[in-house]
C-alpha positions in Angstrom: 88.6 105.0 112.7 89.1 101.3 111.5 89.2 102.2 108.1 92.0 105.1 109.0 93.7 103.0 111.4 94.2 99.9 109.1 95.3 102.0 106.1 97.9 103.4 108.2 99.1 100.1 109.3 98.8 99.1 105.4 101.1 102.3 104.6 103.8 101.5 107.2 104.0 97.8 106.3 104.6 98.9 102.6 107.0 101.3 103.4 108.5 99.0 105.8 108.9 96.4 102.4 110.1 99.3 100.3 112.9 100.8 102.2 113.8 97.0 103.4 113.7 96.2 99.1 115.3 98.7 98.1 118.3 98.0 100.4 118.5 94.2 100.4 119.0 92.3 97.7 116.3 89.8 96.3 117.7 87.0 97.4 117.8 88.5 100.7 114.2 89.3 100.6 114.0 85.6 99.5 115.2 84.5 102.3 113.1 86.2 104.5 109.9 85.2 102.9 111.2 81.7 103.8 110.7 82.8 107.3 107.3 84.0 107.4 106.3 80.5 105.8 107.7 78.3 108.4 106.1 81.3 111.2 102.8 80.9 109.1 103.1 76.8 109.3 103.6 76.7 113.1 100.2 79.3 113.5 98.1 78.2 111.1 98.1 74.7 112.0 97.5 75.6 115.1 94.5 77.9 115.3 91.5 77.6 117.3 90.3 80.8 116.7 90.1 82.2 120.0 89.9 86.4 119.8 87.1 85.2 116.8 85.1 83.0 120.3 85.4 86.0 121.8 83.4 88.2 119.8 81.3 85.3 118.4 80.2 83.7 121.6 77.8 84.9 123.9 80.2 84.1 126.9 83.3 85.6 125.4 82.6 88.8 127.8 83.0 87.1 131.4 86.4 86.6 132.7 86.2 82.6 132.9 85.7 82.4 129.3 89.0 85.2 128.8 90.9 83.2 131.3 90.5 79.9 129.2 91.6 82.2 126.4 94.6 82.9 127.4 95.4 79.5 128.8 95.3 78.3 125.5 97.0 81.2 124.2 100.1 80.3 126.5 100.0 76.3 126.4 99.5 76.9 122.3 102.8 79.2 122.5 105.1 76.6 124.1 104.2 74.3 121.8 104.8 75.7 119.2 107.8 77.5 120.0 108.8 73.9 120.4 108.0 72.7 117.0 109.7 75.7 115.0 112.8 75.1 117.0 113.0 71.5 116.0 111.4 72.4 112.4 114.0 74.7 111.9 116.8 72.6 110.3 114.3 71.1 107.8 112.8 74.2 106.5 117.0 75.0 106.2 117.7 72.7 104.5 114.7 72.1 101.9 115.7 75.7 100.8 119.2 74.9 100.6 120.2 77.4 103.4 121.8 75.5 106.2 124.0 78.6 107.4 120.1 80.5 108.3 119.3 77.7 110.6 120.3 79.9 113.7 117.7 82.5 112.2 114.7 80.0 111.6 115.4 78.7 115.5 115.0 82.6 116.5 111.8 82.6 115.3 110.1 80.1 118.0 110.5 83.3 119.9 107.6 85.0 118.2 104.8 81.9 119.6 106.3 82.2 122.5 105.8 86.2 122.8 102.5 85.7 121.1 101.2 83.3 123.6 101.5 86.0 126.5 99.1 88.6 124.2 96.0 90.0 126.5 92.8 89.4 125.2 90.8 92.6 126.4 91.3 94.6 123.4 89.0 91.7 121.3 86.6 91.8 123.9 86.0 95.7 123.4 85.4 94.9 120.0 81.7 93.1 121.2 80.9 96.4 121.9 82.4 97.9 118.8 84.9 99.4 120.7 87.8 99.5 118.3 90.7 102.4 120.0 92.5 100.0 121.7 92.4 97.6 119.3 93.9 100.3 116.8 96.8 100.9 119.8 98.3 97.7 119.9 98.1 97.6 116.2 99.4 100.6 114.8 102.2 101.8 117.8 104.7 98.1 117.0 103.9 99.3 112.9 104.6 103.1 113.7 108.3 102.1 115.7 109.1 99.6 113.3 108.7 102.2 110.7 111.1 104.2 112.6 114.1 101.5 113.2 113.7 99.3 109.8 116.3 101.7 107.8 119.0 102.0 110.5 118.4 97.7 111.7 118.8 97.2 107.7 122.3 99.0 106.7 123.4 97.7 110.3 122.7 93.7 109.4 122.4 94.3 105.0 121.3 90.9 104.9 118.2 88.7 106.1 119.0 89.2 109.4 117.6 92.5 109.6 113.9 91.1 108.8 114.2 88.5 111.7 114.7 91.1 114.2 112.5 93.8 112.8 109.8 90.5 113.1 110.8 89.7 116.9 110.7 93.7 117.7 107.4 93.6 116.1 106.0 90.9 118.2 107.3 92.6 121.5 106.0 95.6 121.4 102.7 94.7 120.0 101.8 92.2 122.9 103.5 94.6 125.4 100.6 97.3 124.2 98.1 94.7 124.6 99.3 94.6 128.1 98.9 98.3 128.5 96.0 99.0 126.9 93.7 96.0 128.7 91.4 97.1 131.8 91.4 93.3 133.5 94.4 91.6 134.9 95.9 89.0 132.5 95.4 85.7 134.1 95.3 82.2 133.4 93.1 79.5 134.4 92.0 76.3 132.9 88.0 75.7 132.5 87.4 72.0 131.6 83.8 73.3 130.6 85.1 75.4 127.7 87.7 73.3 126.1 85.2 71.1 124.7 83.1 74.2 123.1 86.7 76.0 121.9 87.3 72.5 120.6 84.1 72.3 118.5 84.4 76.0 117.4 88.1 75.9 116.4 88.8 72.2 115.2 88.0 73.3 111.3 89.5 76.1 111.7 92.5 74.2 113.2 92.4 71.8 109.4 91.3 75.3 107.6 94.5 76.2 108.8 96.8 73.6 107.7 94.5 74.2 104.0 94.9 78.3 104.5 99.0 77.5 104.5 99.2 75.7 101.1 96.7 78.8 99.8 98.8 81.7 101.0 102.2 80.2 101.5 102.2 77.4 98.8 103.1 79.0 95.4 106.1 81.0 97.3 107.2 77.4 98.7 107.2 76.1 95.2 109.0 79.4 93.8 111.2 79.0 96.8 112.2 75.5 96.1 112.4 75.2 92.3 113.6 78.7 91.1 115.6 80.1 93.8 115.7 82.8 96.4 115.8 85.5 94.0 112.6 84.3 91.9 111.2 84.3 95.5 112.1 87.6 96.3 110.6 89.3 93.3 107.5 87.2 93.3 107.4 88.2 96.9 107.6 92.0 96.4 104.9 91.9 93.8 102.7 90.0 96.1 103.1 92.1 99.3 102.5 95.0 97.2 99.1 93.9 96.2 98.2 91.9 99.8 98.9 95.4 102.1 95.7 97.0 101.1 93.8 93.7 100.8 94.7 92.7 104.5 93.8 96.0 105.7 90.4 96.3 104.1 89.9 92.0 105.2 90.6 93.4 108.4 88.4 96.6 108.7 85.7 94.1 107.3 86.1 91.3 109.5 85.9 93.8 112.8 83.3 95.9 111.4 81.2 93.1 110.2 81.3 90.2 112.7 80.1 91.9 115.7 76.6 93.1 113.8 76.2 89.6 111.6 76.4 87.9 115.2 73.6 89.6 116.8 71.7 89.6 113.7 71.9 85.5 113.7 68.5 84.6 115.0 67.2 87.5 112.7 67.0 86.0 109.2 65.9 89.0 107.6 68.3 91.4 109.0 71.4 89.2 108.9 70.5 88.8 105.1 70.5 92.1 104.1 74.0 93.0 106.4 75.2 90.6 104.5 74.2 91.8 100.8 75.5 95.2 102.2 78.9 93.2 102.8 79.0 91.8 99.6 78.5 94.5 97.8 81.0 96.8 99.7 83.8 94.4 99.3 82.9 94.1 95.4 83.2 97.7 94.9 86.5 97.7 96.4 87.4 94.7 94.7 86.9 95.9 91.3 88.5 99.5 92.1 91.9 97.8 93.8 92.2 95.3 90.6 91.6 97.4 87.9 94.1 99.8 89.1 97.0 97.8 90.2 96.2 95.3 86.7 96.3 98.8 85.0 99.2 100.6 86.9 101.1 97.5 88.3 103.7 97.1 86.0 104.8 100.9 85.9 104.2 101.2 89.8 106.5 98.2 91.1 109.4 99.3 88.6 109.1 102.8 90.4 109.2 101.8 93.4 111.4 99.0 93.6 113.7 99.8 90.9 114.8 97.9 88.2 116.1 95.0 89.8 112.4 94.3 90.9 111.2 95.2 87.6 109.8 91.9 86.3 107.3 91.6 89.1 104.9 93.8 87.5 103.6 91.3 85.1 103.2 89.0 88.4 101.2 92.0 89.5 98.3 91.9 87.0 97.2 88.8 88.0 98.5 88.7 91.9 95.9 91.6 92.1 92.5 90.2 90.4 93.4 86.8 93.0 93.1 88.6 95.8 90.5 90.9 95.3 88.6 88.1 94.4 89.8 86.6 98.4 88.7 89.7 99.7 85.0 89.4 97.7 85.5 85.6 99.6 85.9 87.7 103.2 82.2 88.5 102.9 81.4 84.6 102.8 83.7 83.5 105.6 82.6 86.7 108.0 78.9 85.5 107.2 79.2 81.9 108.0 81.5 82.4 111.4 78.5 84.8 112.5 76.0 81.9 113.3 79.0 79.6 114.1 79.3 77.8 111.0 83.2 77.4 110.8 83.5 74.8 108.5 82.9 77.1 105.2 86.0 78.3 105.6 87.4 74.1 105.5 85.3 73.3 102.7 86.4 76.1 100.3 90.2 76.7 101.0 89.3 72.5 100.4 89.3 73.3 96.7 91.5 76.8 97.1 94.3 74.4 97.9 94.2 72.5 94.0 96.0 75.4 93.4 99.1 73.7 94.5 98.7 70.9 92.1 98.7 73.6 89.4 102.0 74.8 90.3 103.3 71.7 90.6 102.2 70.9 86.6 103.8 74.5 86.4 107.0 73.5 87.9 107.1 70.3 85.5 106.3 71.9 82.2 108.8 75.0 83.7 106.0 77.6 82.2 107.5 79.9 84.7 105.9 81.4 88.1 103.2 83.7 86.0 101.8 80.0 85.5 101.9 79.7 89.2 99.9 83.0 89.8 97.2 82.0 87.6 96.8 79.2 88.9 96.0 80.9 92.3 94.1 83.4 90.0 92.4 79.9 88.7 92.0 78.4 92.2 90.9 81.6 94.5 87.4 82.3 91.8 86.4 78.2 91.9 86.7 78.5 95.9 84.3 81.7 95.6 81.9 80.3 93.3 82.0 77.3 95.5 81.0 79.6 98.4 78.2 80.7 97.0 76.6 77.4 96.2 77.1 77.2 99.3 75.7 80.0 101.3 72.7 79.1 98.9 72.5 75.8 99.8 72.3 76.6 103.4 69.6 79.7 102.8 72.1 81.7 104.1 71.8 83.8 100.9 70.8 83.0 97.7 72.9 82.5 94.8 72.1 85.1 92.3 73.7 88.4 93.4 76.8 86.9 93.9 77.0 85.2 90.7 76.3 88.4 88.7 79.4 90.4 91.1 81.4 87.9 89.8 80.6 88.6 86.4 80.9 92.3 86.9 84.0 91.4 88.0 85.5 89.4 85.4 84.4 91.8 82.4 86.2 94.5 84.6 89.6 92.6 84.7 89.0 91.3 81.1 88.7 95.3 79.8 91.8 96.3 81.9 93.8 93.4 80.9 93.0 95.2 76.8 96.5 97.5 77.4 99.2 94.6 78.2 97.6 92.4 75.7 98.0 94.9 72.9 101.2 95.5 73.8 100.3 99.1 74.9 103.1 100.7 77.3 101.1 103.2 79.5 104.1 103.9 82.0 103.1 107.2 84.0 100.0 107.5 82.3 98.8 104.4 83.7 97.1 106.2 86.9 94.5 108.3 84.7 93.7 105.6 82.5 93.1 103.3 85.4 90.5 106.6 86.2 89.2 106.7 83.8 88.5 103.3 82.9 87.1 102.6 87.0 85.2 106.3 86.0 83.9 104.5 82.3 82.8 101.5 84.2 80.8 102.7 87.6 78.8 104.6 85.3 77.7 102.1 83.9 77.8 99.9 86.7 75.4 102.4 88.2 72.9 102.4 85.4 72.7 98.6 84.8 72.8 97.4 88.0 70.1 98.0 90.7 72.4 96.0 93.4 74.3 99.1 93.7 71.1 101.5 94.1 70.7 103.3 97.8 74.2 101.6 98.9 75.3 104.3 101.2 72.1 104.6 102.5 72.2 101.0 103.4 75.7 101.7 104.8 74.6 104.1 107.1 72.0 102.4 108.1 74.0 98.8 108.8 76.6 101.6 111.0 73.7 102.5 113.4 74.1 106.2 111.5 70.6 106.5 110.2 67.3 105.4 111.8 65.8 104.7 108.8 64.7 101.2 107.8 67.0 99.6 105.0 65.9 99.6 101.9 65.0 97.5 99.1 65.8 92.8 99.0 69.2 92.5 97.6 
């Protein structure tokens, strides 16, 4: 249900980008990429991680601890509704687009909707109770599908975005409303702060790190080369980051709930979390090899020409974050016995990434430079992980290390085509087949990691009875 659930939010999103691309211009698209960062400033620098506290701690199920949540939820809105309303002529003007100043003071509407969301459907989720969860998720994506073709040729410029963002935000917390069984209210519990204080503060500097990851190389591209550099680098990475945040986000449900019980159970939490690991690989390997294979055929498609340049951003946009979805595994592990500050320590070095693009910028190498460095950054903040995870006996460093190098002969065979100069156009989808076909094979034969893995799997989801097998 997760897995179906998040895929169709994935597809909407996408087709949500593509109808919006192909009607807007880049620069337009630009433009609204320079709204998500300054939305993704004001939350990430201020998240305590309170629907995670809720699954994670053994309190999150009483209605104190959900009242607290949503007191912070609320207070945390006004604020920063606050600062994006006073942040707003800045981020203007450091793009060079003081006439969207109205537009980037709209969006302190979206904390201030977001801080009214009920927290019932991630309590369900202790329980592994995920339909309501899917409601409030995929009814705001399904409408939005709906409106974002007539709401574009009415504005035909940014505009459209910001209110297909607001309508977004609306709807979703008004089905969290609906869908909850408790009444939404909210009290203040001295007792708590200080334990959502000591969970969330690295989170809360994770954050401020996680926006220089996700949001830096577009602030660069945004800044130096334009709006409509932005716009196509922007295509080409939400392209690539759809399926990625669905599958992070079937994991992270999926996965947190068991890890967290299985935290005073060494054994069991280590092999849940090999299971993890090698799931995510698997995906990893099959999502990069097929978007570095079929990327630059795909985006021309379906963007059209004007888009076209994007695909070579693709082939290395798509090996950086399947390797951040192979990281997903580490951060999902750690959170499960409380351990927040992996998440600090590695986006800690993630974030050097930014210092590459600024050489980039300097050199003017262009914004491929920019995506390798991510590329560059995202696999030193993995192997970084896994020391580690090892370090902590957590899990050991091994496995991990040999994924890794599954995954970088992968990449490094699919990359053979572009650097030959081959053009594979439409027959890019059966070689990426055939290649993925070529290399599970052997992957299969070689590697005993991958031995009894949907047996495992079945086991992990409480489908079989049977003890898992084997120590990896």
């Amino acid at each position: 249900m997760l897995a179906l659930s998040k895929g169709m939010i994935a597809a909407l999103r996408f087709g949500r980008n593509l109808i919006a691309a192909r009607i807007l211009l880049p620069e337009d698209f630009g433009i609204g990429a320079t709204f998500a960062m300054l939305t993704a400033f004001m939350e990430m620098t201020s998240n305590l991680g309170q629907s995670r506290q809720i699954v994670q701690n053994q309190r999150g199920d009483s209605p104190e601890w959900q009242e607290m949540t949503h007191a912070v939820s609320a207070y945390r809105g006004v604020i920063l509704a606050a600062g994006t309303f006073l942040l707003a002529p800045i981020f203007a003007r450091i793009f060079g687009l003081p006439e969207a100043t109205w537009a980037f003071r709209s969006l302190s509407l979206l904390p201030l909707l977001n801080g009214l969301f009920h927290s019932d459907c991630y309590r369900f989720q202790r329980k592994m109770r995920f339909g309501r969860q899917v409601s409030v998720d995929l009814i705001p994506a399904f409408v939005l599908t709906i409106l974002v073709y007539p709401i574009c040729i009415w504005r035909k410029d940014y505009s459209a975005l910001l209110v297909l963002s607001l309508l977004h935000e609306l709807i979703r917390v008004a089905m969290s409303h609906v869908v909850s069984e408790r009444p939404y209210r909210i009290r203040w519990h001295r007792d708590y702060f200080s334990v959502f204080c000591k969970f969330g503060w690295p989170l809360l500097l994770n954050g401020i790190l996680l926006f220089g990851v996700l949001q830096g190389d577009r602030f660069v591209i945004g800044v130096h080369y334009g709006m409509e550099s932005l716009g196509v680098y922007s295509v080409a990475l939400l392209l690539a980051m759809s399926p990625i945040m669905m599958l992070a986000s079937v994991h992270g449900q999926l996965v947190l709930p068991k890890l967290s019980r299985a935290q005073d159970d060494p054994k069991q939490y280590h092999r849940i979390y090999r299971l993890s690991e090698k799931g995510t690989a698997v995906i990893a390997i099959c999502f990069a090899v097929s978007l570095t294979i079929c990327g630059p055929w795909l985006i021309a498609a379906l963007y059209g020409p004007k888009y076209a340049s994007g695909g070579t951003l693709l082939m290395v946009l798509a090996p950086m974050l399947a390797i951040r979805l192979m990281r997903a595994s580490q951060s999902i592990a750690t959170l499960a016995v409380g351990d927040t500050k992996h998440q600090l320590i590695c986006n800690m070095v993630r974030s050097t990434e930014l210092i590459l693009a600024i050489v980039v910028v300097v050199a003017d190498w262009g914004i491929v430079w920019i995506a390798l460095g991510s590329l560059i950054g995202e696999l030193a903040a993995y192997l970084l992980g896994v020391c580690r995870m090892d370090s902590k006996s957590l899990a050991t460093a091994k496995p991990s290390l040999k994924l890794i190098g599954i995954f970088a002969t992968t990449i490094a065979i699919s990359w053979i085509p572009f650097f030959s100069g081959i053009q594979l156009d439409a027959y890019s989808i059966p070689v990426s087949v055939m290649t993925l076909a070529v290399l599970f094979l052997i992957l299969g034969k070689i590697n005993s990691d991958f031995r009894n893995f949907s047996r495992d799997l079945s086991t992990i989801l409480g489908l079989r009875e049977a003890p898992l097998l084997g120590n990896n």
